[in-house]
N, C-alpha and C positions, 0 to 999 in steps of 0.2 A: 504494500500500500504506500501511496504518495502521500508526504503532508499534505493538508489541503492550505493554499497561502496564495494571495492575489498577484494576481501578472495586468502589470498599464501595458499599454500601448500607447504611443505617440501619437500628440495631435495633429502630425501631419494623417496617418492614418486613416485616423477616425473621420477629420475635414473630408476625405475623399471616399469616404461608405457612402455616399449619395449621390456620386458625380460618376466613375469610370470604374466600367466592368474590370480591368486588372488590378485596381487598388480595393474593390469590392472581393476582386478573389483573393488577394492579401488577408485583408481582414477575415474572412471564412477560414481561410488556414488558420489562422493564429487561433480563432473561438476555437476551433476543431481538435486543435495540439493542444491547448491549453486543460480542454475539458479531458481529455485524453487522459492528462496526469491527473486528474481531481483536481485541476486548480480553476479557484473564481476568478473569469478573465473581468478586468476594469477597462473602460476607454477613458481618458479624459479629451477634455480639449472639446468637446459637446456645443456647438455653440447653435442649431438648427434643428427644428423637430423632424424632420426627415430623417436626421443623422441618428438621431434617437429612434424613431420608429424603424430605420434597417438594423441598428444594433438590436434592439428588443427582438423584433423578429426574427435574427439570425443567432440569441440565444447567448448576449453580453450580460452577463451578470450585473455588474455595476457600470456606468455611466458618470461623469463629472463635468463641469461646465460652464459657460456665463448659460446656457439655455436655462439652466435650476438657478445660477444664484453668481455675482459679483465675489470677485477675492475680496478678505474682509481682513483688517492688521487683529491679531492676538487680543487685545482689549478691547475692540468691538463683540469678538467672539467670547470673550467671558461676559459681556454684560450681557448676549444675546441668550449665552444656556442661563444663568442665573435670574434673568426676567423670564425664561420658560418653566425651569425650575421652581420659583413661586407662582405660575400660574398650573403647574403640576400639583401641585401641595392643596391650591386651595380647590381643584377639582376634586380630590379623593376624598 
């Protein structure tokens, strides 16, 4: 058995899962190898919901992107969990 441990791929990749048959047959190899070993394939670089709807449909695990969300500095990101985090608390 293989660990199970996530593999990216390059945003130039991903950018081109919606545009051209050999960069589309790129990216099928790599889901294909990746799933092979047990590993959760990631793309990032995500920035077009087509890119997203041919990674879902050809079976990408995870996704990252400006399409879900802007890079955010560390301090944003703590105040972000910590105001979800008391709206967690006071739903329970």
């Amino acid at each position: 058995m293989w660990p199970r441990a996530p593999r990216r791929r390059s945003r130039a990749l991903a950018s081109a899962g919606s545009k051209a048959p050999p960069q589309a047959a790129t990216l099928d190899s790599m889901l294909t190898l990746g799933h092979a070993f047990n590993l959760s394939v990631s793309a990032k670089g995500v920035e077009h919901p087509a890119q997203a709807r041919w990674l879902r449909a050809n079976g990408c695990d995870e996704v990252q992107g400006w399409l879900y969300g802007k890079p955010i500095r560390a301090s944003e990101l703590e105040q972000l969990a910590a105001v979800s985090s008391v709206a967690i608390r006071e739903r329970a």
